[in-house]
C-alpha positions in Angstrom: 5.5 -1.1 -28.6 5.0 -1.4 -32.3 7.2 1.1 -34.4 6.1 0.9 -38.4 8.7 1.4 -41.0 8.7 1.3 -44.8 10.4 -2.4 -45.6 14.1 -2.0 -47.5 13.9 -0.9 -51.1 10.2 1.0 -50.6 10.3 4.6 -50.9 7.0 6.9 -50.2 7.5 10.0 -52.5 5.0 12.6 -54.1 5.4 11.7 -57.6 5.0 15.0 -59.7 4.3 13.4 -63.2 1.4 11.8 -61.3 0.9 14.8 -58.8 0.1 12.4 -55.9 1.8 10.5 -53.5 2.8 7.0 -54.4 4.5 4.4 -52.2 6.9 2.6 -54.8 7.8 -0.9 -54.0 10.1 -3.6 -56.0 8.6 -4.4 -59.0 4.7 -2.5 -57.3 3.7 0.6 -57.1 0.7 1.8 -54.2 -1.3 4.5 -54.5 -2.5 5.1 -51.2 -5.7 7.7 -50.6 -5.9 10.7 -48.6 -6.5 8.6 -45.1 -3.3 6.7 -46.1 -1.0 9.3 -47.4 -1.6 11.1 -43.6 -0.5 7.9 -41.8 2.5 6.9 -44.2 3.7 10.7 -43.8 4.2 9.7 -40.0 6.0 6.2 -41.1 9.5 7.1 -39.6 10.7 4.0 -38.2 11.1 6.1 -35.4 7.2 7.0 -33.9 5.4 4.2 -32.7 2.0 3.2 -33.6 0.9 4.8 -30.6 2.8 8.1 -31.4 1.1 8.1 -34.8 -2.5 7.7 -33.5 -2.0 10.8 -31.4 -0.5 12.9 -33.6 -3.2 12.0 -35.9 -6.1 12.2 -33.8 -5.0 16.1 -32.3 -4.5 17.3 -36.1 -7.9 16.5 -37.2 -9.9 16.1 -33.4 -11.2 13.2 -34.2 -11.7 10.1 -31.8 -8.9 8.0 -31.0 -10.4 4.5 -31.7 -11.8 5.5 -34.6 -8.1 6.8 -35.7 -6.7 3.8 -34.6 -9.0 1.6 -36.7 -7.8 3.2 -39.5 -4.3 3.4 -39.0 -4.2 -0.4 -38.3 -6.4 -1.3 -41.1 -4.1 0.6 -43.5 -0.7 -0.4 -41.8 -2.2 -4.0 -41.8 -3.1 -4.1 -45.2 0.7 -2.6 -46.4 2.1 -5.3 -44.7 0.4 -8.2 -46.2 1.4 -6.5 -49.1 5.2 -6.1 -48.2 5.6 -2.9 -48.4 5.5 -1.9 -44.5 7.0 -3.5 -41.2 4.9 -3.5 -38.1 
């Protein structure tokens, strides 16, 4: 089971100066959309991917495979960026 956490040294923080939420890497900075700011909210190292896909497809009753696409593209794509751990 596949628990996501941020890597060390990335912090995901609403940045007021900004007034969004930015995922702040070494030497990057991400500034992740609305889809992405709900799934890095739930980035614990804690929840599974699992756990995060249900929680997100209850809160806005959506389908599940359709949640799940989009949790894995974005997870997928912050990892090949280093700023996530799958």
């Amino acid at each position: 089971m596949s628990v996501p956490r941020f890597k060390r040294g990335v912090k995901f923080r609403f940045d007021a100066v900004r007034e969004a939420w930015v995922l702040l890497a070494p030497e990057k900075l991400f500034m992740p959309d609305e889809i992405a700011v709900e799934i890095l909210k739930l980035v614990d190292g804690v929840r599974s991917l699992d756990a995060i896909i249900d929680d997100l497809a209850a809160r806005f009753d959506a389908p599940r495979d359709l949640i799940a696409t989009d949790v894995g593209a974005v997870l997928q794509d912050l990892s090949a960026r280093g700023a996530v751990a799958l």
